[in-house]
C-alpha atoms as a printed R data frame, in Angstrom:
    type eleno elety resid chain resno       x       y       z
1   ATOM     1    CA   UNK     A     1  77.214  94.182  72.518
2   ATOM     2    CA   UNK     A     2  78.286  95.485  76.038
3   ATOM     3    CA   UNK     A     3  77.142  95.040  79.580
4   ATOM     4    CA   UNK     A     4  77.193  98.784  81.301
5   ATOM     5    CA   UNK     A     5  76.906  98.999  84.581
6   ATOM     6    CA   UNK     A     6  77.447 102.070  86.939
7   ATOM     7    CA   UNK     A     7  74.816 102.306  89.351
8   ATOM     8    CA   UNK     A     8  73.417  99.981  91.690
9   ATOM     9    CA   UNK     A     9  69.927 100.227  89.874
10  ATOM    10    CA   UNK     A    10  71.312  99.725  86.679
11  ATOM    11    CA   UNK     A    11  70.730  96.186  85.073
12  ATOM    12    CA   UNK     A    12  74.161  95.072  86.107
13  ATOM    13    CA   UNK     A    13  74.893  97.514  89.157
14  ATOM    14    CA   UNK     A    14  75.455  94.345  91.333
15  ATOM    15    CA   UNK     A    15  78.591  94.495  89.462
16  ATOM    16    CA   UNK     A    16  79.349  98.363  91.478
17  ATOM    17    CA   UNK     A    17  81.608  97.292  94.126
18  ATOM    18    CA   UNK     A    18  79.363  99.868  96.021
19  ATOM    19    CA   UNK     A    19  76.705  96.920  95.789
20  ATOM    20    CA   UNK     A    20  75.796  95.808  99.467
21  ATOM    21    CA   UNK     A    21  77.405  92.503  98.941
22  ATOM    22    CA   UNK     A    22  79.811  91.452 101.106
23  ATOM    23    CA   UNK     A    23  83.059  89.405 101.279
24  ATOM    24    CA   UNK     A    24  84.956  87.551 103.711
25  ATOM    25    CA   UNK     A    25  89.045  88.760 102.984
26  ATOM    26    CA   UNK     A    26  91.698  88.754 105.565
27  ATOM    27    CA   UNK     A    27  89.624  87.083 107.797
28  ATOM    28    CA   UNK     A    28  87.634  89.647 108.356
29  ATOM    29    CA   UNK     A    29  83.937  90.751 106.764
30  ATOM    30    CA   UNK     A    30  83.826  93.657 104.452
31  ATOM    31    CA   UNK     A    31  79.969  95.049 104.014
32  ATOM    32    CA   UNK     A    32  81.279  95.870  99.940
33  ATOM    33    CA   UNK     A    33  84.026  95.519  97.973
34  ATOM    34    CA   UNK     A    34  85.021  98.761  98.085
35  ATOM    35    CA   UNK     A    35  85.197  98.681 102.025
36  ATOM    36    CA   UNK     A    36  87.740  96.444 101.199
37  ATOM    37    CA   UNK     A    37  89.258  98.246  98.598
38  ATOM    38    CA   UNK     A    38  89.499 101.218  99.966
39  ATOM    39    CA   UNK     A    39  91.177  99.963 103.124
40  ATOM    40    CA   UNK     A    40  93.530  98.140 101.107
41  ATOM    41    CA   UNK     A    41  95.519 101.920 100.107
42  ATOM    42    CA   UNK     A    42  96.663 102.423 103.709
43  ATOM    43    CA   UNK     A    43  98.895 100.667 106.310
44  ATOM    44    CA   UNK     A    44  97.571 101.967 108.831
45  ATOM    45    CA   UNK     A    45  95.358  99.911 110.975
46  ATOM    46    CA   UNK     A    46  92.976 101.520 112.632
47  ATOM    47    CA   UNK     A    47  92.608 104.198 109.469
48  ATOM    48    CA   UNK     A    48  91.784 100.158 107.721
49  ATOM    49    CA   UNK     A    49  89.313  99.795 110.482
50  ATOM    50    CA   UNK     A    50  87.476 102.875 110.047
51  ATOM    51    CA   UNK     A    51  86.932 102.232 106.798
52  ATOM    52    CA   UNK     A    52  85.882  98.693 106.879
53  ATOM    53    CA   UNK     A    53  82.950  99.925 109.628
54  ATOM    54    CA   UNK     A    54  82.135 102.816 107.676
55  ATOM    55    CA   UNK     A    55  78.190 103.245 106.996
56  ATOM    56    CA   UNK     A    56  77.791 102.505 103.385
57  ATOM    57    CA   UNK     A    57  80.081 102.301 100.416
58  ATOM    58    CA   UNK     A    58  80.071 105.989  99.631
59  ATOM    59    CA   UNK     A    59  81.574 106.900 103.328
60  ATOM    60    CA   UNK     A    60  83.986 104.295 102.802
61  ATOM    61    CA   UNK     A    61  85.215 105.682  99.188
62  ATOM    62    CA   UNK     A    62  85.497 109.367 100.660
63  ATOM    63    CA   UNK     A    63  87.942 107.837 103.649
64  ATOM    64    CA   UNK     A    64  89.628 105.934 101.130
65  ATOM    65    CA   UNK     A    65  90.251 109.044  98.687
66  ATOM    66    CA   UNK     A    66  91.260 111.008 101.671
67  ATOM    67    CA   UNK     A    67  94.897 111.997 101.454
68  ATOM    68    CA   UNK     A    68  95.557 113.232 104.924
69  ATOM    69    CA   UNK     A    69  96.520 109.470 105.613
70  ATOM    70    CA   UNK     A    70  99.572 108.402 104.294
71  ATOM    71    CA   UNK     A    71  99.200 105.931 101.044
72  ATOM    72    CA   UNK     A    72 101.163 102.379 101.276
73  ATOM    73    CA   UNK     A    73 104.216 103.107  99.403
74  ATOM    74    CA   UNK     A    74 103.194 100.287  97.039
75  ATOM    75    CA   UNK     A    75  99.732 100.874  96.412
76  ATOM    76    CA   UNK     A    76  99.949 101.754  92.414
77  ATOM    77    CA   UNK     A    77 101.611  98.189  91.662
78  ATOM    78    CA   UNK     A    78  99.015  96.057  94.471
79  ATOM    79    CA   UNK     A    79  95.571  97.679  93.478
80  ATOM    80    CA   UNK     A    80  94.673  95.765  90.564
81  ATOM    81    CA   UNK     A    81  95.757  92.281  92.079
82  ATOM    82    CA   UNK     A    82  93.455  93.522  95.114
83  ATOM    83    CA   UNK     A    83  91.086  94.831  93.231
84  ATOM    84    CA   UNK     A    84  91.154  90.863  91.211
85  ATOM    85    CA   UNK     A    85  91.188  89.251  94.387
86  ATOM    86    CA   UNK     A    86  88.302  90.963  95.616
87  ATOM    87    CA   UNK     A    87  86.276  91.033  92.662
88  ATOM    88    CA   UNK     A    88  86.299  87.105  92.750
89  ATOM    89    CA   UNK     A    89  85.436  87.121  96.102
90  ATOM    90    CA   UNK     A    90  82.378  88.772  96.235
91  ATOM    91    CA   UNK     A    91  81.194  86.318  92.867
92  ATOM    92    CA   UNK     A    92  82.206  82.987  94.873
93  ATOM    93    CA   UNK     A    93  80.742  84.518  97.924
94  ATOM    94    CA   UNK     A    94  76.963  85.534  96.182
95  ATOM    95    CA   UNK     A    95  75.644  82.734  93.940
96  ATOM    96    CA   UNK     A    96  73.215  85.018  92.740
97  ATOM    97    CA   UNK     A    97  75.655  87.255  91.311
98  ATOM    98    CA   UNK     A    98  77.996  84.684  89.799
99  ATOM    99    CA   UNK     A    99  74.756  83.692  87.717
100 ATOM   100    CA   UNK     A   100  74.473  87.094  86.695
101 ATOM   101    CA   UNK     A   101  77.897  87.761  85.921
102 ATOM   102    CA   UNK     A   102  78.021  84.157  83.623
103 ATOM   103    CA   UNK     A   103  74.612  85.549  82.199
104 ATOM   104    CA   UNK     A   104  76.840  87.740  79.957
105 ATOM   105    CA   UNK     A   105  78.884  85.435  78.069
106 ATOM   106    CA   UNK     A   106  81.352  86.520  75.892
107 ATOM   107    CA   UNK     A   107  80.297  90.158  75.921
108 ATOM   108    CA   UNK     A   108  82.105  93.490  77.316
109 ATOM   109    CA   UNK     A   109  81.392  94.503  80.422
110 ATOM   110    CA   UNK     A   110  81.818  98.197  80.784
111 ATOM   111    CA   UNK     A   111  81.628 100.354  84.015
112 ATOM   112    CA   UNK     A   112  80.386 103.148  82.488
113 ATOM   113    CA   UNK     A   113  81.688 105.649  85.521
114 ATOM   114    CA   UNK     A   114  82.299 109.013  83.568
115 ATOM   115    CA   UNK     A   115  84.760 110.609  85.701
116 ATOM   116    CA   UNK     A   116  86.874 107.247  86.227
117 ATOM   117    CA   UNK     A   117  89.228 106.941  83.351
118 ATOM   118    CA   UNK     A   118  91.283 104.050  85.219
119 ATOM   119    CA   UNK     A   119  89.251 101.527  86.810
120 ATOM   120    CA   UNK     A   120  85.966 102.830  84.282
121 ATOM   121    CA   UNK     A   121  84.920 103.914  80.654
122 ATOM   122    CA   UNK     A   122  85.186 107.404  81.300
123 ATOM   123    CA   UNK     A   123  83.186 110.238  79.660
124 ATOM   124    CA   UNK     A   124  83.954 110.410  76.145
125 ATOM   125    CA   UNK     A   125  84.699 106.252  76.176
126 ATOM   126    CA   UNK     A   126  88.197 106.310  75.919
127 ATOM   127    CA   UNK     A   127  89.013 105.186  79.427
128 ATOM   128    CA   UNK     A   128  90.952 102.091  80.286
129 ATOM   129    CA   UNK     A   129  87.861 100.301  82.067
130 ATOM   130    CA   UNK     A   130  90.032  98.369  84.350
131 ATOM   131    CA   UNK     A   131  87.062  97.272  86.411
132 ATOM   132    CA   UNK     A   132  85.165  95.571  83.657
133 ATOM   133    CA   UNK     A   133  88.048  93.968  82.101
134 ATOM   134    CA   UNK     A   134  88.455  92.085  85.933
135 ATOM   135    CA   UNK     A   135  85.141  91.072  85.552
136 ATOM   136    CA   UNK     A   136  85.808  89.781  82.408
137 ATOM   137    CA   UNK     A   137  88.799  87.558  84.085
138 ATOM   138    CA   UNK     A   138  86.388  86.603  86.796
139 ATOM   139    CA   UNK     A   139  83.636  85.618  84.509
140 ATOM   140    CA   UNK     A   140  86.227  83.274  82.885
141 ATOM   141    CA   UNK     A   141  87.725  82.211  85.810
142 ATOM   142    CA   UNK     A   142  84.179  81.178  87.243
143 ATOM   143    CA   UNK     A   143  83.434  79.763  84.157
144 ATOM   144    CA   UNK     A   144  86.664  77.504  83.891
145 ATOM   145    CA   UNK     A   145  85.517  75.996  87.673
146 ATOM   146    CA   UNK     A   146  82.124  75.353  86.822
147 ATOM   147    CA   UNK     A   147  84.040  73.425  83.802
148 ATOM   148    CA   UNK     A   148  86.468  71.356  85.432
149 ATOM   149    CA   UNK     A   149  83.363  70.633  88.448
150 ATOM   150    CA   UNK     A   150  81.619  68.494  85.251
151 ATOM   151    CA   UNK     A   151  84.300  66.321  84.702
């Protein structure tokens, strides 16, 4: 069995990185994930800033997917360690979440986004689902540390 999640109402859409749950990276505080994310494509620093104070999650995707900013050179070989990083974050951050995400065991987790064929399922299933298989690692990861804290 899988774990779906796309929206925030969905069982599992704490798992969205458009969930309101914020994370401490750079030393700075991100309201969601995908402030943080989105920031991430750009060198520019006050384009990062704008995005990191944007309203909600949704304003901060459209800045991010805005191309009239200049991409960092490197962003198609960073995003998935970022993406990692951050995905941990926000599940060491929220204890409530980290309980949810351990809640699902062994089984997939799928973000069932259907016009994302990278980082989700896609429409017809056949995309790469990038974002659940990091919350897959995480899970483990998490998992492994609550492990080696009962020793």
């Amino acid at each position: 069995m899988a774990n779906y999640f796309y929206t925030r109402n969905d069982e599992y859409g704490a798992f969205s990185n458009f969930s309101p749950h914020g994370v401490e990276m750079d030393g700075l505080w991100w309201p969601s994930v995908e402030h943080y994310f989105q920031a991430q494509k750009f060198s520019d620093p006050e384009y990062r800033e704008r995005i990191r104070t944007a309203h909600n999650s949704k304003q901060a995707a459209l800045l991010g997917r805005s191309r009239k900013v200049k991409l960092r050179d490197d962003w198609e070989t960073v995003k998935e360690e970022i993406m990692s990083a951050a995905v941990l974050k926000k599940f060491q951050t929220h204890l409530e979440l980290k309980a949810l995400l351990l809640s699902t065991g062994d089984e997939a987790i799928v973000e069932n986004a259907p016009s994302d064929y990278f980082w989700g399922c896609g429409q017809d299933g056949t995309g790469l689902n990038r974002l659940g298989m990091i919350l897959e690692q995480v899970r483990d990861v998490l998992r492994q540390g609550l492990n080696s804290d009962r020793k």
